[in-house]
VOBA-1610 file (N, C-alpha, C; in pm, whole numbers, padded with zeros to 5 digits, always signed):
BEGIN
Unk+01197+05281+00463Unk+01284+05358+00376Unk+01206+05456+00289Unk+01078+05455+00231Unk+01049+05517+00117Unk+00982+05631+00234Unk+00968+05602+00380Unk+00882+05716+00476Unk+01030+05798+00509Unk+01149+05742+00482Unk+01231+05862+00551Unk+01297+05922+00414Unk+01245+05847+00291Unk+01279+05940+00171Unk+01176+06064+00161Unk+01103+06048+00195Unk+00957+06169+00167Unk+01000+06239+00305Unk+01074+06213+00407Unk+01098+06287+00499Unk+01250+06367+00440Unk+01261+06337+00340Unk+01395+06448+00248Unk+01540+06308+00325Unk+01534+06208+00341Unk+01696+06122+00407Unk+01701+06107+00199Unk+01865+06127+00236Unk+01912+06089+00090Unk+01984+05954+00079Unk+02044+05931+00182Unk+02190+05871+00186Unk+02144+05714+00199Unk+02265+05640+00205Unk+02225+05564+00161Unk+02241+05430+00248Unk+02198+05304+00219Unk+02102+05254+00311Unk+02223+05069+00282Unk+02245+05053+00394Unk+02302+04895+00393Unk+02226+04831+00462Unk+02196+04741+00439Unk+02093+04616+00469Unk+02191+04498+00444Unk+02250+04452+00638Unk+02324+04364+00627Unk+02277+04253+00713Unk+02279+04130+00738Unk+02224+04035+00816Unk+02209+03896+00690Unk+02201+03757+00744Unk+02220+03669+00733Unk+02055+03634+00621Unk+02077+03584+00505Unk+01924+03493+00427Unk+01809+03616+00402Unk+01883+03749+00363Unk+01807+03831+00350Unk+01689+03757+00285Unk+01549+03748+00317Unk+01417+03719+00235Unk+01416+03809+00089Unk+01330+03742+00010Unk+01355+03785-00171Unk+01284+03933-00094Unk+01177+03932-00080Unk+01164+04149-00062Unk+01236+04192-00020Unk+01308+04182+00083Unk+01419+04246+00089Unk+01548+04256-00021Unk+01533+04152-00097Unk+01668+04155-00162Unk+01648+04181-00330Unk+01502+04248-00341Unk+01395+04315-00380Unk+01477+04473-00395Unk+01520+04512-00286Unk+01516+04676-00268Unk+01661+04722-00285Unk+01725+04639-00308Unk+01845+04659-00384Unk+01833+04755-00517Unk+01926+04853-00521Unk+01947+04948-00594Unk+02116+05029-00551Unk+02077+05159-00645Unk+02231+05207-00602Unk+02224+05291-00466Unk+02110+05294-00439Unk+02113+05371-00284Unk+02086+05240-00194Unk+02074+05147-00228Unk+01998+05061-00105Unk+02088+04887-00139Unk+02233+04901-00134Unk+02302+04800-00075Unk+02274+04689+00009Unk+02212+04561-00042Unk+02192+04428+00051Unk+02284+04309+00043Unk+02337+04330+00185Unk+02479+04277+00166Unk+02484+04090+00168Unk+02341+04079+00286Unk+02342+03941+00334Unk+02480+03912+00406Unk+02484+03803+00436Unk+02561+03753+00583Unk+02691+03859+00538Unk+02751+03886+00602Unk+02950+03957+00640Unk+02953+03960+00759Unk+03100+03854+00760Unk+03141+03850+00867Unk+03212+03897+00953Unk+03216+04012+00943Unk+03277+04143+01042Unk+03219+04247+00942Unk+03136+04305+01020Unk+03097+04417+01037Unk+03167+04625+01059Unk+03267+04591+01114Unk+03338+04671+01126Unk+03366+04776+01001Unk+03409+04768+00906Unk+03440+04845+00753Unk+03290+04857+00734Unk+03206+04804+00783Unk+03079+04887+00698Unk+03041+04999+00796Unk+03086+05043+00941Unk+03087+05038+01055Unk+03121+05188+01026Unk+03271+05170+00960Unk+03360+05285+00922Unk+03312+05370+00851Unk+03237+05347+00745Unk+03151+05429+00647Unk+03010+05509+00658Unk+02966+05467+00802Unk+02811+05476+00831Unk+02781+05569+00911Unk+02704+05651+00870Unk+02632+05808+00991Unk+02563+05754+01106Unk+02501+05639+01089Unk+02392+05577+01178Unk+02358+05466+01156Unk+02295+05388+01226Unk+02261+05211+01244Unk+02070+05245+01287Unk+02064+05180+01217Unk+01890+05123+01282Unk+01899+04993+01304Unk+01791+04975+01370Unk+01775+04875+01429Unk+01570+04844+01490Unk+01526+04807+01328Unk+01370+04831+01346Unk+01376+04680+01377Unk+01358+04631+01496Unk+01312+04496+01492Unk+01212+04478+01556Unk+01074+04385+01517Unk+00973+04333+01564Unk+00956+04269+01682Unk+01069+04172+01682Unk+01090+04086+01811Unk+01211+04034+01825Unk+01232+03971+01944Unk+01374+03939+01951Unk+01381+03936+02163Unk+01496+03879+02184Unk+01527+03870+02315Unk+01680+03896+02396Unk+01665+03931+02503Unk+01795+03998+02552Unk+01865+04106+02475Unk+01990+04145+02473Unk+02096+04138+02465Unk+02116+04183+02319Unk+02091+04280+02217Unk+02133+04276+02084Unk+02219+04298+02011Unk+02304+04248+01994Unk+02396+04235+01927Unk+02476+04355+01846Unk+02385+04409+01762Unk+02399+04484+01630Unk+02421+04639+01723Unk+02347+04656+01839Unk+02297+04752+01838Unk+02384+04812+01949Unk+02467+04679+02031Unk+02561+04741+02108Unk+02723+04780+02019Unk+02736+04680+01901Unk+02869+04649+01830Unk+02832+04838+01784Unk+02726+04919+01770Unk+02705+04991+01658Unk+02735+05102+01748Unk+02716+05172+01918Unk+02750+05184+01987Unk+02882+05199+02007Unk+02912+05060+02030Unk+03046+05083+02054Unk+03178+05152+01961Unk+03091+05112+01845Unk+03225+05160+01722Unk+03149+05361+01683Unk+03073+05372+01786Unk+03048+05540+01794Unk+02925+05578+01690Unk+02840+05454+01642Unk+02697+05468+01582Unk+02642+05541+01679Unk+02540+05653+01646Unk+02429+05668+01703Unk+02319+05586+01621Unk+02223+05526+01733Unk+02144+05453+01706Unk+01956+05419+01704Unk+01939+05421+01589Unk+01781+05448+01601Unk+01705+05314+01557Unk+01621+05307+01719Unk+01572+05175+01712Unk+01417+05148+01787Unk+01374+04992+01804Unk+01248+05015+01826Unk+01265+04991+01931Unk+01132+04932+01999Unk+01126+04928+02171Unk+01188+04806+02253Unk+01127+04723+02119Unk+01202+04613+02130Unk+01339+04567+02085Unk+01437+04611+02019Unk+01547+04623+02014Unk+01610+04644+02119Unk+01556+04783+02195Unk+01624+04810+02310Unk+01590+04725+02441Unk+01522+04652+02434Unk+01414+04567+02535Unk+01558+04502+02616Unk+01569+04556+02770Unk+01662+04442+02841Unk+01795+04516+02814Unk+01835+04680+02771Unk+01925+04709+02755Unk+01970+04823+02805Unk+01918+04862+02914Unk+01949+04992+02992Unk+01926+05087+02877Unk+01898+05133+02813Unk+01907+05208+02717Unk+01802+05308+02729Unk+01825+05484+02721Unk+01743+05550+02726Unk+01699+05649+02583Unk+01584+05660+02571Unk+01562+05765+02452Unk+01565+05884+02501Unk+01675+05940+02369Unk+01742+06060+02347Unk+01864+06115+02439Unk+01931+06006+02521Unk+02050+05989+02552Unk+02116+05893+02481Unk+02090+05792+02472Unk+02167+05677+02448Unk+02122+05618+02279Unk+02019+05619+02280Unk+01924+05631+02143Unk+01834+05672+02118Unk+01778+05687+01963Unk+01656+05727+01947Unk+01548+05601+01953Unk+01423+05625+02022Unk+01353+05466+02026Unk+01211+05537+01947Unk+01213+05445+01870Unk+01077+05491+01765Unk+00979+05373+01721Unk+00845+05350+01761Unk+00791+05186+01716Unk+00719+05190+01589Unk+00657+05348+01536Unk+00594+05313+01421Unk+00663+05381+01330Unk+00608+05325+01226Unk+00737+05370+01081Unk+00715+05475+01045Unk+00648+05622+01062Unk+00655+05702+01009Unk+00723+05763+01193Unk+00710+05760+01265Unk+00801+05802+01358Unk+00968+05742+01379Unk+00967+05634+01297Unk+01127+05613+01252Unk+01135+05674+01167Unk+01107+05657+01060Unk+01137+05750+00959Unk+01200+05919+00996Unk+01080+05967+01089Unk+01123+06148+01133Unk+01227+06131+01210Unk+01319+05995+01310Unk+01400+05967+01404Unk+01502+05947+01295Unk+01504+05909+01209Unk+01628+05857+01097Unk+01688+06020+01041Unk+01604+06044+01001Unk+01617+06169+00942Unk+01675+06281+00996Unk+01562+06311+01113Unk+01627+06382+01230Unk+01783+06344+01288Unk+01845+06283+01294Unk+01974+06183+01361Unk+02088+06225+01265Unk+02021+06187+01126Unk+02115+06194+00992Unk+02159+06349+00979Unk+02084+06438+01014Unk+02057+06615+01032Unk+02101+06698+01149Unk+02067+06604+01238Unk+02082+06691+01369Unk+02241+06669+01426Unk+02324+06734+01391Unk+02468+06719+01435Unk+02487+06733+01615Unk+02424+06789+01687Unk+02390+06808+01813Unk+02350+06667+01847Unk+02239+06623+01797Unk+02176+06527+01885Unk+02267+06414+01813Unk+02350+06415+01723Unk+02436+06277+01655Unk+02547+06275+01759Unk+02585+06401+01833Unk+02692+06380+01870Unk+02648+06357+02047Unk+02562+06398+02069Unk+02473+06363+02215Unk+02463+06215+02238Unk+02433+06160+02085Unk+02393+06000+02118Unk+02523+05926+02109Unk+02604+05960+02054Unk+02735+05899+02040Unk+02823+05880+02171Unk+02772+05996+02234Unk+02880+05998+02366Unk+02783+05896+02505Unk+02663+05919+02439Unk+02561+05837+02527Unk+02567+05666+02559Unk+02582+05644+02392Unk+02578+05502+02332Unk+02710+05462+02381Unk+02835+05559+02376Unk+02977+05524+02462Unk+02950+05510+02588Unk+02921+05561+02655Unk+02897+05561+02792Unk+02827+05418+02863Unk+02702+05455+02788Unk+02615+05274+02809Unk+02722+05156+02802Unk+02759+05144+02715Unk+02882+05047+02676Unk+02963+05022+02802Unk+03052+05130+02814Unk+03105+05150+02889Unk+03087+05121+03064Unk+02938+05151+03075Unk+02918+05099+03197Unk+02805+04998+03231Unk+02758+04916+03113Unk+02689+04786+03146Unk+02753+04661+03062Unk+02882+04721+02928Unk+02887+04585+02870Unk+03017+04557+02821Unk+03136+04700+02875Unk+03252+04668+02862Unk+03337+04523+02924Unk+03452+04558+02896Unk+03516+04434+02956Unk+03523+04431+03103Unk+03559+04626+03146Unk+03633+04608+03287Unk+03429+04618+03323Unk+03364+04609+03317Unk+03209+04577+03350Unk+03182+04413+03399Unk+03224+04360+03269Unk+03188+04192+03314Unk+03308+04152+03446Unk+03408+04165+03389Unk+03543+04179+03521Unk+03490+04177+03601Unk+03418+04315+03657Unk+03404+04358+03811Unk+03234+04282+03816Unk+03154+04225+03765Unk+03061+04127+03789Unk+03082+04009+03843Unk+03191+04008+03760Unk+03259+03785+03780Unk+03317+03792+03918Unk+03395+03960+03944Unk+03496+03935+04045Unk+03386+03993+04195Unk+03250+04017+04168Unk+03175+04040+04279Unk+03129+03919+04316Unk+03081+03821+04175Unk+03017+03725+04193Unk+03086+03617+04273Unk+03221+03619+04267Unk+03336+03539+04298Unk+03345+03591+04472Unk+03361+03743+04512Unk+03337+03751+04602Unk+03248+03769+04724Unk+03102+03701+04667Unk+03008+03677+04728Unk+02983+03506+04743Unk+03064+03446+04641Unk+03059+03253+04646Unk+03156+03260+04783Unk+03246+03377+04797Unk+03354+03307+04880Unk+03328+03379+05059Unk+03215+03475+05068Unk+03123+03507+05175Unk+03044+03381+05216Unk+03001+03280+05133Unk+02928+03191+05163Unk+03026+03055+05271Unk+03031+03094+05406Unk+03120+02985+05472Unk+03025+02889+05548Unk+03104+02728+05505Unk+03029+02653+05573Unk+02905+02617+05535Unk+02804+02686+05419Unk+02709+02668+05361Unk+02615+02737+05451Unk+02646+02848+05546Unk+02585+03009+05564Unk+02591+03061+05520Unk+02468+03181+05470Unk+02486+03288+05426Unk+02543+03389+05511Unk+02631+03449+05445Unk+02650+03590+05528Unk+02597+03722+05456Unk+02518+03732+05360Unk+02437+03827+05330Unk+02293+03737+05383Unk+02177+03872+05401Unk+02067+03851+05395Unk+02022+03876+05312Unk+01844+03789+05246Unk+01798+03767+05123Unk+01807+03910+05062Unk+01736+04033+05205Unk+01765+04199+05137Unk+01833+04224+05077Unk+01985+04192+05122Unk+02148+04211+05042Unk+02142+04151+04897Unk+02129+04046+04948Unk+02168+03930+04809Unk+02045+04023+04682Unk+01910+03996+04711Unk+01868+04063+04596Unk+01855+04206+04556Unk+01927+04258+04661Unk+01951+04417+04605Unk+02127+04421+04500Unk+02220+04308+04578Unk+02298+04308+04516Unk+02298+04245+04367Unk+02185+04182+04311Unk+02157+04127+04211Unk+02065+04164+04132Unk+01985+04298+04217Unk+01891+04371+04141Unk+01748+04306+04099Unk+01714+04212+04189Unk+01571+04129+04165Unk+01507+04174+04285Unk+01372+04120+04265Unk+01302+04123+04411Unk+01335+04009+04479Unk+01362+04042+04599Unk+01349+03927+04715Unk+01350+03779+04713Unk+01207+03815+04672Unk+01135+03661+04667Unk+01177+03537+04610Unk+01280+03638+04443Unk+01301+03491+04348Unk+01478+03478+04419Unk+01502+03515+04532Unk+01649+03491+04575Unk+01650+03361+04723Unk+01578+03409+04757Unk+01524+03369+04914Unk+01576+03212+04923Unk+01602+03086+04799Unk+01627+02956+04775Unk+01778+02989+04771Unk+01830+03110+04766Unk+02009+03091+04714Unk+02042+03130+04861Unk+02031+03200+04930Unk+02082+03248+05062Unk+01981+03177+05232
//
């Protein structure tokens, strides 16, 4: 925060998530709102130019960063945030790992009405085609119609099929078919 204040960001800053630690809850002021746990997210959602998402570590699937997405955040985050999420920089988000290059990504995002509205339609899109509803649907209902290819306890795909249709290599499929 104090690298994307010297980069001229004015506005102002919610810090929401669960047992905020005392430094963090430290930086509370009238620009810098620490909300600690809320349980819907949405109304803060409504009010917000942009979502970051600087996280160190973490696995799969993040949470914050698709909900932020979906409700039309553009989103600026690290490498690992996006880690495991189809996600591309400067379509879908901005991906930035050191803090004075978040900082110029925050700033830039908060400014650049072009690229806010580039990532918005990006971050919709992603959504849209790896984590919507009619997405999981048509997963369950492939997955369903590949259990029901399996007759007699033959495969009727080969290992090629099966792990191209599942997007792995070969090798770790070769025990299912």
């Amino acid at each position: 925060l104090p690298r994307a204040r010297e980069e001229g960001f004015d506005g102002r800053v919610w810090i929401v998530g669960s047992h905020p630690p005392p430094e963090v809850r430290g930086l509370a002021s009238e620009r810098v709102i620490v909300t600690g746990f809320v349980p819907d997210v949405a109304p803060l959602f409504n009010d917000c130019r942009l979502s970051v998402a600087p996280l160190r570590y973490g696995a799969g699937v993040k949470g914050k960063v698709n909900q932020s997405m979906a409700r039309g955040l553009p989103v600026v985050a690290t490498s690992m945030a996006c880690e495991g999420m189809s996600l591309e920089h400067g379509r879908d988000v901005l991906v930035a790992d050191e803090a004075d290059d978040f900082a110029r990504a925050v700033c830039r995002l908060y400014t650049d009405g072009a690229l806010w509205a580039r990532l918005v339609a990006g971050g919709r899109k992603n959504i849209d085609e790896f984590y919507s509803f009619a997405c999981a649907a048509s997963a369950v209902s492939e997955a369903l119609d590949f259990a029901e290819q399996r007759v007699g306890g033959s495969p009727v795909w080969t290992v090629d099929q099966a792990a191209a249709f599942l997007k792995v290599p070969a090798n770790t499929v070769s025990g299912l078919v």
